[in-house]
Every structure is written in structure tokens, then in C-alpha cells.
Backbone as numpy.savetxt, mean C-alpha at the origin, in Angstrom:
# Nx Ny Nz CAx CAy CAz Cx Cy Cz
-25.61 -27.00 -37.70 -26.75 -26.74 -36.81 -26.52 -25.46 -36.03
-27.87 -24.55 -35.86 -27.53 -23.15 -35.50 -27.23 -23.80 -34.04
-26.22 -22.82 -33.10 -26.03 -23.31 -31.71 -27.03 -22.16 -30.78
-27.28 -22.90 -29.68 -28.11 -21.87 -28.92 -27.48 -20.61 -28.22
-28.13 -19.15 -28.29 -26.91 -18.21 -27.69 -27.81 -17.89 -26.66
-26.61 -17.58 -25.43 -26.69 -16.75 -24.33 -27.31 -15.92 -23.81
-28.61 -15.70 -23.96 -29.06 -14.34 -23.30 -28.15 -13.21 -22.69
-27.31 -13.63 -22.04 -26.33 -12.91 -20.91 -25.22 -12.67 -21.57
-25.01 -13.27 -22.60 -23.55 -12.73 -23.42 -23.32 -11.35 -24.27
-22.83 -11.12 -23.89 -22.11 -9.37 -24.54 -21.70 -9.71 -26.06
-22.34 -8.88 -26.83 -21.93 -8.81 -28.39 -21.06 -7.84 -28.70
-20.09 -7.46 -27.82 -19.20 -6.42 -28.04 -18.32 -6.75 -29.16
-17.41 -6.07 -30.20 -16.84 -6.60 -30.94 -15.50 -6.67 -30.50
-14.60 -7.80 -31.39 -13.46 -7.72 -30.59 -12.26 -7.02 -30.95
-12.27 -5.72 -30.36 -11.74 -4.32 -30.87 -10.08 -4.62 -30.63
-9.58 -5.76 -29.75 -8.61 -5.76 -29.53 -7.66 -6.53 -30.10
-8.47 -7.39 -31.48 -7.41 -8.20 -32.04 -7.01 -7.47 -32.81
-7.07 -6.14 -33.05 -5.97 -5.49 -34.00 -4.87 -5.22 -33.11
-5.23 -4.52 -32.19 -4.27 -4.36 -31.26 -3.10 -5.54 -31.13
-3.55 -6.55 -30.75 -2.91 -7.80 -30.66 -1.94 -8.72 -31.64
-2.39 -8.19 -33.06 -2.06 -8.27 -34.14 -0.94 -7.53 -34.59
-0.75 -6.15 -34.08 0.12 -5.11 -34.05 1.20 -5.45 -33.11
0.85 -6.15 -31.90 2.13 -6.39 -31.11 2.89 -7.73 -31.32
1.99 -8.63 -31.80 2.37 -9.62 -32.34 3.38 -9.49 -33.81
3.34 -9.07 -34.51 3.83 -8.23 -35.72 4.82 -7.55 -35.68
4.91 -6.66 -34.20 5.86 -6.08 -33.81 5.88 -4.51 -35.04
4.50 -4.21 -34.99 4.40 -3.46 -35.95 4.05 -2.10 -34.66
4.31 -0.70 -35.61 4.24 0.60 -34.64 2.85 0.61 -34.41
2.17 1.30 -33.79 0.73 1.18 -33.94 0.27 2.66 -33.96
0.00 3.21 -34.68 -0.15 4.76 -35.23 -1.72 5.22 -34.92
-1.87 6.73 -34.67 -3.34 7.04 -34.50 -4.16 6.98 -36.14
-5.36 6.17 -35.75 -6.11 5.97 -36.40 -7.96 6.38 -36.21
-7.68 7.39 -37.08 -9.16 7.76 -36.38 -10.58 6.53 -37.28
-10.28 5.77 -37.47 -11.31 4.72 -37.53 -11.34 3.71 -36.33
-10.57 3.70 -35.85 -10.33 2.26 -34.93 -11.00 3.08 -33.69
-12.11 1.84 -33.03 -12.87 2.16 -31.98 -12.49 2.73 -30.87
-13.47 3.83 -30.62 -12.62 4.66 -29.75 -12.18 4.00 -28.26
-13.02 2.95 -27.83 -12.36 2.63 -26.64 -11.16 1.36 -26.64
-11.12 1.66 -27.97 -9.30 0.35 -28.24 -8.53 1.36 -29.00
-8.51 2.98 -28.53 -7.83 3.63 -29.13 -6.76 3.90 -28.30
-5.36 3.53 -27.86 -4.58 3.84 -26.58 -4.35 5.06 -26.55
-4.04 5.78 -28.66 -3.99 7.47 -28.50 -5.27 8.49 -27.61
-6.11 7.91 -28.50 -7.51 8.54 -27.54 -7.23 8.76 -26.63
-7.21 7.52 -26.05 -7.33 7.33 -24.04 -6.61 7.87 -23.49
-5.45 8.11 -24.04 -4.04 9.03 -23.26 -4.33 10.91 -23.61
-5.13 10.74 -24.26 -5.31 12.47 -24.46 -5.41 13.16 -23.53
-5.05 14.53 -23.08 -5.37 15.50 -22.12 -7.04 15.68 -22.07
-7.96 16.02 -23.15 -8.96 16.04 -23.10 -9.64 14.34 -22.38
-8.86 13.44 -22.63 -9.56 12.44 -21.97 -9.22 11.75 -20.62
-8.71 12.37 -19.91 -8.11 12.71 -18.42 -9.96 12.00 -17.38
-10.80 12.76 -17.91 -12.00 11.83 -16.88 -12.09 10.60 -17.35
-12.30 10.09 -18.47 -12.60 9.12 -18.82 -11.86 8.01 -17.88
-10.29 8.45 -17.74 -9.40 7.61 -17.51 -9.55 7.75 -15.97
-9.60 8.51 -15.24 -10.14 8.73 -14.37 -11.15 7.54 -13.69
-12.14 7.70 -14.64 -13.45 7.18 -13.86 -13.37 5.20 -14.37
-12.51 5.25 -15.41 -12.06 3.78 -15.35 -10.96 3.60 -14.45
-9.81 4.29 -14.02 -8.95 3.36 -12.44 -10.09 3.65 -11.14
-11.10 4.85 -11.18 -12.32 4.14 -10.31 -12.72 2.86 -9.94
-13.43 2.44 -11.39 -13.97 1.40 -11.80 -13.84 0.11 -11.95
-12.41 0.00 -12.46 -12.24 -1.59 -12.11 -11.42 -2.05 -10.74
-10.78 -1.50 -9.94 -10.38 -1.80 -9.06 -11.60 -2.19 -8.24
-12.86 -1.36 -8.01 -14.23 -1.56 -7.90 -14.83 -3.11 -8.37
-14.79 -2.68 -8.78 -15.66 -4.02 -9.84 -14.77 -5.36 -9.55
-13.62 -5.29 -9.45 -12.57 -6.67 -9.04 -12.78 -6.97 -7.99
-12.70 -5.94 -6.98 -12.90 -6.41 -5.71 -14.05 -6.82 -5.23
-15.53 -6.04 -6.03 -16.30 -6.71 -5.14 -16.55 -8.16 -5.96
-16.12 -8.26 -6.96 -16.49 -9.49 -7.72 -15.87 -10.82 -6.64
-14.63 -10.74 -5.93 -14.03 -11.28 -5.34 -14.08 -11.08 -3.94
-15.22 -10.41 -3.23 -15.50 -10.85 -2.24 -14.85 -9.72 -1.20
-14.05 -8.68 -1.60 -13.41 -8.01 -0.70 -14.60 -6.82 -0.33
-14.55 -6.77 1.01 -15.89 -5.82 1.25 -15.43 -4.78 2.62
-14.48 -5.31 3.24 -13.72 -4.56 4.62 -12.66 -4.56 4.82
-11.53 -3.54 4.79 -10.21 -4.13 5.00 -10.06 -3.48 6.50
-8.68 -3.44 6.42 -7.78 -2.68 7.38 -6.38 -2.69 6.72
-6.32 -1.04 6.67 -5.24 -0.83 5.69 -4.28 -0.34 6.45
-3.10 -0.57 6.00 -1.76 -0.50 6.58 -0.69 0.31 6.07
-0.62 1.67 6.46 0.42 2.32 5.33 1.83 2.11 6.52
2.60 2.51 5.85 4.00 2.88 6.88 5.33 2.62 5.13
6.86 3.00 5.92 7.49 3.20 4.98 8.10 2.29 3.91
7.98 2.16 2.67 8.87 1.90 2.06 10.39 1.14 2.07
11.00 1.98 2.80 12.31 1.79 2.53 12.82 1.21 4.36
11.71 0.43 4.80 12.44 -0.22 6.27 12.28 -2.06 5.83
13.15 -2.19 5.54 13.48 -3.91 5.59 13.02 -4.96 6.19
12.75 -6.38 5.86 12.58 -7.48 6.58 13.98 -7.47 7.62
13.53 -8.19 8.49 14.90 -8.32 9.44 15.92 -9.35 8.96
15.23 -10.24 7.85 16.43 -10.94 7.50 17.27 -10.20 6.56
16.74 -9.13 5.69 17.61 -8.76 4.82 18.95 -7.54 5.53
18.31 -7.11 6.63 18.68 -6.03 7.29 19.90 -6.77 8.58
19.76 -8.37 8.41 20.87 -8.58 9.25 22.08 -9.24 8.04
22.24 -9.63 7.27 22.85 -9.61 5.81 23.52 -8.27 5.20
22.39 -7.47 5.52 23.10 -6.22 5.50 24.27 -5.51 6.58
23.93 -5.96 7.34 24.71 -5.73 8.76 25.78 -6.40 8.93
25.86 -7.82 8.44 27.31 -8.04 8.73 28.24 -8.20 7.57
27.36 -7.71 6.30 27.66 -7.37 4.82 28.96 -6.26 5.43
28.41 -5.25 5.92 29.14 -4.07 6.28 29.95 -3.63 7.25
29.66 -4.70 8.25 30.85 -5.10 9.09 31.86 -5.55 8.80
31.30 -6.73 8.17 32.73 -7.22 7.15 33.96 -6.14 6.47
32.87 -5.61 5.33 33.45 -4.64 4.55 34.60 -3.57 5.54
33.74 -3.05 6.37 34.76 -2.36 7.47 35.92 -2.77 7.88
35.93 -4.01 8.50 37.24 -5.03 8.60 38.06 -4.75 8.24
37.88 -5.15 6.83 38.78 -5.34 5.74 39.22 -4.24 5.55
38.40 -3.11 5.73 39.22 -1.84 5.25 39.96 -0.67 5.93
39.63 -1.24 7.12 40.64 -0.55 8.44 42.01 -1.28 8.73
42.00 -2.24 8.28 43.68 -3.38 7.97 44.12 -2.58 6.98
43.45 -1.52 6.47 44.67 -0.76 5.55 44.17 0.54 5.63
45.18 1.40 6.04 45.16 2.92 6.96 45.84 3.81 5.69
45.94 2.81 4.25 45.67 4.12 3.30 44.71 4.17 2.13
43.36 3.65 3.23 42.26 3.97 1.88 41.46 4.50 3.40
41.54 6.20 3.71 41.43 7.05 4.40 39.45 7.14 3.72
39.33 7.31 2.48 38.13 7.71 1.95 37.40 6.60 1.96
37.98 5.28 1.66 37.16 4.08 1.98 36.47 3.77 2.78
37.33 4.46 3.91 36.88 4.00 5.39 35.71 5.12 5.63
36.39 6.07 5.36 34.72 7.15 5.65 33.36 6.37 4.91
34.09 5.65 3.90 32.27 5.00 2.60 31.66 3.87 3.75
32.54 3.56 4.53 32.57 1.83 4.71 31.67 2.37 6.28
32.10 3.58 6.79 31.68 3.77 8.49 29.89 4.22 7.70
30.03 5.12 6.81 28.71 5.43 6.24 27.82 4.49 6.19
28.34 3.10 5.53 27.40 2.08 5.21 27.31 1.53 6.24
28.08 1.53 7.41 27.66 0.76 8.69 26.25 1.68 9.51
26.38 2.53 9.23 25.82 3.50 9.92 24.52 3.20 9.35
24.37 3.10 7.61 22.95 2.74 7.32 22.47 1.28 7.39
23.42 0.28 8.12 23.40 -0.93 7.76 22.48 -0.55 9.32
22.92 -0.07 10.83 22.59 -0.21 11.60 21.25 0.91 11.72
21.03 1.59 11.00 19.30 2.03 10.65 18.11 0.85 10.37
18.87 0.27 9.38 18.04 -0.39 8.61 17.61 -1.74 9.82
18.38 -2.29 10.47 18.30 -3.21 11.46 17.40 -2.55 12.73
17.34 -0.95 13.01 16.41 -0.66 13.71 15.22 -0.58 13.27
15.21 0.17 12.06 13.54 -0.07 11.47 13.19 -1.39 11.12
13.83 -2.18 10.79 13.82 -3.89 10.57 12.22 -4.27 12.03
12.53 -3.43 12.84 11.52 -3.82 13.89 10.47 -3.57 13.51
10.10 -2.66 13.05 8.51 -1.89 12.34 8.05 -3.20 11.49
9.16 -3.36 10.59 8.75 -4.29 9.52 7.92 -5.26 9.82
9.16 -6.36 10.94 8.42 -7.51 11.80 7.04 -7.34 12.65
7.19 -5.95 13.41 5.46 -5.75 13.76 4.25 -5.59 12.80
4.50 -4.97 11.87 3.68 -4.94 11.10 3.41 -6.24 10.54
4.48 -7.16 10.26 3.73 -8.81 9.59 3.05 -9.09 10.91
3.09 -9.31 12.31 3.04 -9.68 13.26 1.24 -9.16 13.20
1.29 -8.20 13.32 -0.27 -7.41 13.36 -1.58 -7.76 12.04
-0.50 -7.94 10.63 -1.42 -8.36 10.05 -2.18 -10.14 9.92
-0.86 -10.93 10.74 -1.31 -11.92 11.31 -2.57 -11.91 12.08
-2.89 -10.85 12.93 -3.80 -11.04 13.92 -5.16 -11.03 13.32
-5.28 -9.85 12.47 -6.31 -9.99 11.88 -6.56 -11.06 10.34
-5.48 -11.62 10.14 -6.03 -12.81 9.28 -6.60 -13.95 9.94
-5.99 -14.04 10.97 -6.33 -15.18 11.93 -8.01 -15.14 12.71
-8.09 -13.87 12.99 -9.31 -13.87 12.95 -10.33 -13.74 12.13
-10.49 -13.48 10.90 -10.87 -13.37 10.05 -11.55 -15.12 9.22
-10.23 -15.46 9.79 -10.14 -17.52 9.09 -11.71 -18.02 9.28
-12.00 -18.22 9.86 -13.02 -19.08 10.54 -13.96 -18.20 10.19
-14.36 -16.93 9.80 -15.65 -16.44 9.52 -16.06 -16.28 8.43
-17.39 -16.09 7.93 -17.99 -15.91 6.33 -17.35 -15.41 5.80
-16.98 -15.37 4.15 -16.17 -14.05 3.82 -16.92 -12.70 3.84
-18.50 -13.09 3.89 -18.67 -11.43 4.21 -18.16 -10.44 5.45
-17.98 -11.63 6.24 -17.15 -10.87 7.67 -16.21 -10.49 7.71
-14.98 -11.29 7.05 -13.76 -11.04 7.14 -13.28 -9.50 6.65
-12.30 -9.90 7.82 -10.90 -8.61 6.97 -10.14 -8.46 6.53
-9.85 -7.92 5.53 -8.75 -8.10 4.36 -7.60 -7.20 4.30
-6.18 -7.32 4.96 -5.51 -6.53 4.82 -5.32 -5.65 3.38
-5.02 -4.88 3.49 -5.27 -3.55 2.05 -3.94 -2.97 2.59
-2.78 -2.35 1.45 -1.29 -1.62 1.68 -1.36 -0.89 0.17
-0.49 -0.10 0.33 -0.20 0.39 -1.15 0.77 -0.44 -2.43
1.07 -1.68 -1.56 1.09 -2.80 -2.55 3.32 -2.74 -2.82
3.91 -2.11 -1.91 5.14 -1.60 -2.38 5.72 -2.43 -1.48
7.25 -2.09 -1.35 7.85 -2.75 -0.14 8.14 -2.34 1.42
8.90 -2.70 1.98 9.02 -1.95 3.54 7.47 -2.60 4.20
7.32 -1.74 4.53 6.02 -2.05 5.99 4.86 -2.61 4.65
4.67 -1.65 3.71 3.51 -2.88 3.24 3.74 -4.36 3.11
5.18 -4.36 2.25 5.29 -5.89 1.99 5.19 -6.67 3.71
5.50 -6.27 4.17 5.25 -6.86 5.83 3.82 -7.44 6.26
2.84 -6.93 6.01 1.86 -6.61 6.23 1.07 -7.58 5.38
1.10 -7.17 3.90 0.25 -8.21 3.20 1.34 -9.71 3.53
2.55 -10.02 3.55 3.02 -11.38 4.14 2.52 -11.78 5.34
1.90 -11.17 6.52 1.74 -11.91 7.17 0.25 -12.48 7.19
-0.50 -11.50 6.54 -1.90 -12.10 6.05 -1.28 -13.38 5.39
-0.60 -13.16 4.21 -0.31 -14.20 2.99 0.12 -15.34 3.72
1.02 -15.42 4.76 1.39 -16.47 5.82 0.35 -16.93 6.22
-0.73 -16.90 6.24 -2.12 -17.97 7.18 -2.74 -17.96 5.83
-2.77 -17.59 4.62 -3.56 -18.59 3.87 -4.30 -16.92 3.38
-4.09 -15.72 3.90 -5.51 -15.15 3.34 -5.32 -13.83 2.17
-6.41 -13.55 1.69 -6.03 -13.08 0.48 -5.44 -11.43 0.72
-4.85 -10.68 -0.05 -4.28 -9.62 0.72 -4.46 -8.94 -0.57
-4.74 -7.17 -0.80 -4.94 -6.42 -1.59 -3.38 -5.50 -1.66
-3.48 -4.74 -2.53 -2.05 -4.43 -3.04 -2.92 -3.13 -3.55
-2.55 -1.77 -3.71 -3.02 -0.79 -4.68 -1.58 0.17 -5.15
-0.89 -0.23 -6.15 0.37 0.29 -6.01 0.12 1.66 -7.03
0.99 2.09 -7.03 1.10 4.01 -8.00 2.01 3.13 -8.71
2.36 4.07 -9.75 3.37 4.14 -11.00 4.02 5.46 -10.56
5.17 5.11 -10.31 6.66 6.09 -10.21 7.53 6.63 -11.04
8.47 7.57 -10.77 9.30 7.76 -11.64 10.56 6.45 -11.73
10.65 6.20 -10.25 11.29 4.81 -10.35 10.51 3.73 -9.99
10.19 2.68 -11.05 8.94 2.04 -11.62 9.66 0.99 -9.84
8.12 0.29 -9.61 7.99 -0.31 -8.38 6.36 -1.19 -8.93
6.96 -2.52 -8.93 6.24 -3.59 -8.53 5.35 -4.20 -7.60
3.91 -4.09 -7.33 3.57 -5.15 -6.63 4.42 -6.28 -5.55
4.50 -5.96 -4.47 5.25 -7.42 -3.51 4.50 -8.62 -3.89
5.17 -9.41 -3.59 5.23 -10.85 -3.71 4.07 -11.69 -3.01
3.84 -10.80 -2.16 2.57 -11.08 -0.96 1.08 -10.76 -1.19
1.06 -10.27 -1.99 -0.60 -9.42 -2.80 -0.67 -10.89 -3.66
-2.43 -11.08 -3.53 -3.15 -12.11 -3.94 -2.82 -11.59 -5.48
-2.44 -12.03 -6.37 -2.50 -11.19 -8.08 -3.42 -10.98 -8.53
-4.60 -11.48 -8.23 -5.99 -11.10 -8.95 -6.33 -9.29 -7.95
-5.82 -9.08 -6.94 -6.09 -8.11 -6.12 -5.35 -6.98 -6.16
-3.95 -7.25 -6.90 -2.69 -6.38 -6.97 -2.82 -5.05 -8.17
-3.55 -3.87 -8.23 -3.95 -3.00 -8.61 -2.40 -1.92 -8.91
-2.93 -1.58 -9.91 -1.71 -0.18 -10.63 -2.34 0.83 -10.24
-1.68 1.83 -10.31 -2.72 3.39 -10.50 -1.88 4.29 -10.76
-2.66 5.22 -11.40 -1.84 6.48 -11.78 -2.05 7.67 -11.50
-3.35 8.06 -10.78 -3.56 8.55 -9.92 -3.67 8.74 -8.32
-2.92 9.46 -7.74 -2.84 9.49 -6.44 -4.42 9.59 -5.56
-4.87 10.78 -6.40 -6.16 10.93 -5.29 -7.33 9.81 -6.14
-7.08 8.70 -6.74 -8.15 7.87 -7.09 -7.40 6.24 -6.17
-6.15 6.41 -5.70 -5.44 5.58 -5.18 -5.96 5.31 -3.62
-5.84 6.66 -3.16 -6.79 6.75 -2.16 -7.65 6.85 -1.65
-8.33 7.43 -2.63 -10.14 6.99 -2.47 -10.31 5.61 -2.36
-9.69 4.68 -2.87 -9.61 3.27 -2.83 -9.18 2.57 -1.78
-8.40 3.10 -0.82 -8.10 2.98 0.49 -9.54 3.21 1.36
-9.96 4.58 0.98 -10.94 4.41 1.95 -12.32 3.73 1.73
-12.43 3.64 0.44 -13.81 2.85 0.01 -14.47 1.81 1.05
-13.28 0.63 1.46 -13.66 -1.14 2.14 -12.99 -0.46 3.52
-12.34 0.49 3.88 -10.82 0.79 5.05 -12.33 0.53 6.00
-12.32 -0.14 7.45 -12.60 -0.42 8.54 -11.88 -0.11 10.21
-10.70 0.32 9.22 -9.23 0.75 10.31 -8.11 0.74 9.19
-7.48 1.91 9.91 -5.82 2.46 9.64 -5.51 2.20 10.35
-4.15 1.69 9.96 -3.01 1.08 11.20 -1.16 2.02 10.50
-0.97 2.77 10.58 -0.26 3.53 10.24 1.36 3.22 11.33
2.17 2.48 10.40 3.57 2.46 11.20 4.27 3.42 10.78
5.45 3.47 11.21 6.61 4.93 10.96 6.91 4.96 9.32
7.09 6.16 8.79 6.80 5.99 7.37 7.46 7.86 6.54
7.70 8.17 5.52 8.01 9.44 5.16 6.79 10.35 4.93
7.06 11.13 3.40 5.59 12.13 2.81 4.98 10.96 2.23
5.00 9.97 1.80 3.94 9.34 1.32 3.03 8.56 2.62
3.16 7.90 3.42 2.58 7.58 4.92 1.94 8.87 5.25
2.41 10.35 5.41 2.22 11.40 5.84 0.83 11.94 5.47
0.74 12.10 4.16 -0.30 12.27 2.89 -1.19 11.22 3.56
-0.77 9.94 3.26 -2.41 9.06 3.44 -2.48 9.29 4.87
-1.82 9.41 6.02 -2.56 9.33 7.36 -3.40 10.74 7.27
-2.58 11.70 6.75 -3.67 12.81 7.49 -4.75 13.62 6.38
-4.72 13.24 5.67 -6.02 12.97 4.14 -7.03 12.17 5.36
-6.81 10.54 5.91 -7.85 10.52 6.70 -8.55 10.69 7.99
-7.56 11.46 8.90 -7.40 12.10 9.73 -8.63 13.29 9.21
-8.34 14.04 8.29 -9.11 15.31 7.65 -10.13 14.71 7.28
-10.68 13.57 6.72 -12.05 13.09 6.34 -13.11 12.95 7.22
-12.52 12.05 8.24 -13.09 11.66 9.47 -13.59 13.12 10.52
-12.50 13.81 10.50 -12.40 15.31 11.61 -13.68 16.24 10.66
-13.60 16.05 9.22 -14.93 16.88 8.78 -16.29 16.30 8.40
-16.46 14.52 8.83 -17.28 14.51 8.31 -17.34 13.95 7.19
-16.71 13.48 6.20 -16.67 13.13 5.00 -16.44 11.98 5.07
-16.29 11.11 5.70 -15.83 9.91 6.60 -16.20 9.02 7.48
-16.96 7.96 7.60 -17.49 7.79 8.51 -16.40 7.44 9.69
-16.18 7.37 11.16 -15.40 6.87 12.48 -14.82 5.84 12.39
-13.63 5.63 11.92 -12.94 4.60 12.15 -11.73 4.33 12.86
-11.23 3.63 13.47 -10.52 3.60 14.06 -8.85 3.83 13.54
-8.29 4.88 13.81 -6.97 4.95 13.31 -6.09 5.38 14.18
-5.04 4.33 13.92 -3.85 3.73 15.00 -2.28 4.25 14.76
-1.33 4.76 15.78 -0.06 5.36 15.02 0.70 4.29 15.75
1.24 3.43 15.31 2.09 2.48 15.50 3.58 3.15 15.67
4.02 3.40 16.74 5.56 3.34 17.50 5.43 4.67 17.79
4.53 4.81 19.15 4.68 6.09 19.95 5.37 7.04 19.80
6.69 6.74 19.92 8.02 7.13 20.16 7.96 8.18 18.94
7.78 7.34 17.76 8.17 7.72 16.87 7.28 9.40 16.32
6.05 8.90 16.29 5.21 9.38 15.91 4.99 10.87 17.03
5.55 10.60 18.30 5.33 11.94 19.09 6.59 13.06 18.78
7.35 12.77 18.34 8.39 12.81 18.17 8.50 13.60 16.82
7.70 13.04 15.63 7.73 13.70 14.19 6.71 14.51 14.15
5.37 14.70 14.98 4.42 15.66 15.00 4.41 16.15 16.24
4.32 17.49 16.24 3.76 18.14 18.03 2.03 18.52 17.73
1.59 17.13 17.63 0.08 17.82 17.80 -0.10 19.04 19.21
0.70 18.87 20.01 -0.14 19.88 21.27 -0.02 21.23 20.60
1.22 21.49 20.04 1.72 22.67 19.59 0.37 22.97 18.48
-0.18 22.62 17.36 -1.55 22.70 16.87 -2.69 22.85 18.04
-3.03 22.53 18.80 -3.52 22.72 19.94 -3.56 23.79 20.45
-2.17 24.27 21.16 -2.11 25.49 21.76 -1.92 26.94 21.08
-1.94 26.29 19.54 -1.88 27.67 18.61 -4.00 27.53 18.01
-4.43 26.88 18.34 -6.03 27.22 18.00 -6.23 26.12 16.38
-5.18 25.38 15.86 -4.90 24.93 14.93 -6.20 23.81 15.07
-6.23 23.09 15.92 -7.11 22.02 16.07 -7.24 22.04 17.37
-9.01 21.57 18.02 -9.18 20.92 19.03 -8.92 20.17 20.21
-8.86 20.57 21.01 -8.54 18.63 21.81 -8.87 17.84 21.59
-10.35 17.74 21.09 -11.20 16.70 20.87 -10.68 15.97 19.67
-10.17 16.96 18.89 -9.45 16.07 17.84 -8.36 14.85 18.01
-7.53 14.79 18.87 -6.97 14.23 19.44 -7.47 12.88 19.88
-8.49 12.89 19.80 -9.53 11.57 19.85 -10.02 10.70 18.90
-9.01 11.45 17.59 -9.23 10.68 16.23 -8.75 9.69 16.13
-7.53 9.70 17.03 -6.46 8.60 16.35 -5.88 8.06 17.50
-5.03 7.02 17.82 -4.45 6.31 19.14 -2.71 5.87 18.89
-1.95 5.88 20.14 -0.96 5.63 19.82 -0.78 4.03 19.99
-0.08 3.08 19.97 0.06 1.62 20.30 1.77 1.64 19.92
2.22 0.26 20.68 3.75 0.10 20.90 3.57 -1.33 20.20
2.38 -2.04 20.20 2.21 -3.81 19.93 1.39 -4.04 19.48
1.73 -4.91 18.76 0.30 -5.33 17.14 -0.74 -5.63 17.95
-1.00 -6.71 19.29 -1.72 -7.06 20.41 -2.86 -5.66 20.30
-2.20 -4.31 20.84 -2.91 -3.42 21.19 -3.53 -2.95 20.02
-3.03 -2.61 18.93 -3.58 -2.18 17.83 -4.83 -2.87 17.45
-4.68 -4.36 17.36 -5.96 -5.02 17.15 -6.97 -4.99 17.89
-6.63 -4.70 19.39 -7.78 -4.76 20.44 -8.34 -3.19 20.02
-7.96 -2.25 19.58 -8.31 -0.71 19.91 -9.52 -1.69 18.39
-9.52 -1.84 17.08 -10.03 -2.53 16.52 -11.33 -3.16 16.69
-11.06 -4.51 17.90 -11.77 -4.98 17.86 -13.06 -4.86 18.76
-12.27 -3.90 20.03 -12.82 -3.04 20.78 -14.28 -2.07 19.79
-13.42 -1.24 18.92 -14.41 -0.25 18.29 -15.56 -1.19 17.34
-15.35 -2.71 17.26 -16.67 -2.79 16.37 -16.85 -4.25 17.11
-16.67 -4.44 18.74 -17.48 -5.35 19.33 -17.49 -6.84 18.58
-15.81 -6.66 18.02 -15.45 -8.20 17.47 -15.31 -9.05 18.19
């Protein structure tokens, strides 16, 4: 008996069981100029086909998210390489230890220089360990508020999906239950998605400036903790959007005063004609996740 079909169903063919067939097989899979061009992986990787590829990591990160409801975040960059505080106190008396042991013997002279080194980064890592904890702390605030409202209301923490301050950030959303976005790059030293990104939300990319366009697409607020050139790049890319116009006003926050006055002399831009005063009105400093959220909730009368 004929079965009834779908109006709504796609008659696409299914270009990918060769593909599938080939890896299954464990067979090479060679350019073939018959095989459809959009299940061609040679194609797609061509220099000439650079937009194509392009306008698909556009596209589905697009298309996922709004399928799933994500419509506003507040995105959170800061560094990489600053630790949970539990791993950073493990580390700390990892290397205390080690020291111990190696000053009870006054002829491993070079040891001891390795061993004072690693104390030295053991007791970095335990200071930035603080960033880490504020940042889960802050993205708590806004999951929590977020709980109780429609999902068209809510806010969805958004990070570049790596470790250090992002993984902080999407965990403490992930700690109350709520869904958290991830948009990670491909490196020379390959880096995973954290543990804390919803997986249907946890995005690759291979482009930088399509990585960040994606930041700002749903972004509602930047919350920017202490961080290297990659933090650097995304804060002041939207710093420059917003200051020309290309952008609509959002609220963006430099998390640890100290820090942040300290690694930029905006006045010095200032008093050389570089930028405005008024510019200076782009962005805010905060010491506590508390304040960061109020500058937030302040700017959109939450």
C-alpha cells in the first residue's frame, strides 16, 4: 500500500552514505568530480571556496540557536589559562611539597631553581584562581534570574567555549540548571569545548572574524575579566563597534579594576587626541559580580 508523504519533507538525496560507506570501509576517499558538490569535502576545502564556507559557519550556528530558543546572551570573555581554585590549590601544595623535598638536598642546586619556578607559578595561578571563582559567581546571577522567566526573556550566558574564565562562567550558569553556549576556534593546539556548554550549543569555528560576529549577534552585555591578546581582540573589536555605530549600546563591563587600569592607560589615548572622553563612557570598571549585574540590569530596567 502506497504510504502517505509529507508535504514538508525534503527530497534531498542522501549524498552522505557514500561518504559513510568510505569511513566505514576505512577506505581513502579521493576527489571525485561526480560526487555532489555539497558532499564533496575536496570541493569545500578549496581556496576558491573560502565564501561558501564562510557563509555556512554563519549559518548554522544561526539556525541552532535560534531553533533552540537562544535569543540574548551576556557574553563573558576573560583568560584561558587562570584555573578553578580547586585545581590551583593542588597545584600549590603539589609544589610546595616538591620544594621540600628538594631543599633536604643542597646538591640538586638546578632542581631547586625548577622547583622555586614552579612555586612561583603555582602561586600565580592561586591568584588568578580568584577571577575564575568570580566569574562562576557572576554567571550565577544572571542564570538565576533568568529561571523563572519565559525563555524569550532569558539570558544565556555565551564564552568562547575554552577553559580558564570561560569554563567558569558557562559552570556557573550550568550549576542552576541553565543552558550555556560555547563558540570555540580550532587551534594550533587543538582545544575542546568545556564540560559546562549545553552540547547541542557547543559550536567549532574556524574563523575568527565569523566567531565573533557570533558573539555579537544575541550579546546584550560584555562582561570582560582579566585575560591576554585573545580577551584583548574581542573587548576592543566591541568597544570599536559600539564607539562607531555599528553596534547598537550595550553595556560593557571590565572586571578587576586593578587589573585592567593597570594594562591600558586609556587617559594617555585621551591626552594624545587618540579618543574622546566621552568614550570613556563605553565601558565600566566593577571589583564584584553583584556590581557587574546591577550596571546590567540597571541599563535594561530588569
Amino acid at each position: 500500500m502506497q504510504q502517505t508523504q509529507d508535504l514538508s519533507a525534503s527530497r534531498l538525496s542522501n549524498a552522505w552514505a557514500e561518504l559513510q560507506a568510505h569511513a566505514r570501509d576505512d577506505q581513502p576517499l579521493d576527489a571525485d568530480a561526480y560526487r555532489l558538490a555539497f558532499a564533496d569535502p575536496e570541493f569545500l576545502l578549496r581556496r576558491e571556496t573560502r565564501g561558501i564556507r564562510m557563509q555556512l559557519e554563519m549559518l548554522k550556528p544561526e539556525l541552532i540557536q535560534h531553533e533552540q530558543g537562544i535569543q540574548s546572551t551576556v557574553v563573558v570573555f576573560g583568560s584561558a589559562r587562570f584555573p578553578a581554585p580547586e585545581t590551583a590549590n593542588t597545584s600549590m601544595m603539589a609544589a610546595q611539597a616538591n620544594l621540600a623535598k628538594i631543599s633536604a638536598d643542597s646538591n640538586h642546586a638546578e632542581a631547586l631553581h625548577d622547583a622555586q619556578d614552579a612555586l612561583k607559578m603555582a602561586e600565580r595561578h592561586l591568584r588568578n584562581a580568584y577571577y575564575y571563582d568570580q566569574a562562576r559567581l557572576f554567571a550565577r546571577l544572571v542564570a538565576a534570574h533568568s529561571q523563572p522567566l519565559p525563555h524569550d526573556k532569558q539570558l544565556f550566558i555565551c564564552t568562547g567555549g575554552g577553559p580558564g574564565i570561560m569554563e567558569a562562567a558557562n559552570r556557573g550558569a550550568h550549576e542552576l540548571g541553565a543552558p550555556t553556549v560555547g563558540l570555540n576556534i580550532v587551534l594550533p593546539h587543538e582545544q575542546s569545548g568545556n564540560k559546562y556548554i549545553t552540547p547541542s550549543l557547543n559550536f567549532k569555528f574556524h574563523y575568527f572574524a565569523l566567531r565573533k560576529m557570533h558573539f555579537m549577534m544575541r550579546a546584550k552585555a560584555l562582561v570582560a575579566f582579566p585575560g591576554g591578546f585573545g580577551t584583548l581582540d574581542e573587548l576592543f573589536e566591541v568597544i570599536t563597534l559600539v564607539q562607531t555605530g555599528k553596534a547598537k549600546p550595550l553595556p560593557i563591563v571590565l572586571f578587576g579594576s586593578d587589573y585592567w587600569k593597570r594594562l591600558v592607560n586609556f587617559d594617555l589615548l585621551i591626552e594624545e587626541g587618540a579618543i574622546s572622553p566621552q568614550d570613556l563612557n563605553l565601558f565600566h570598571y566593577v571589583d564584584e559580580p553583584q556590581d557587574a549585574w546591577d550596571i546590567i540590569r540597571k541599563f535594561y530596567a530588569l
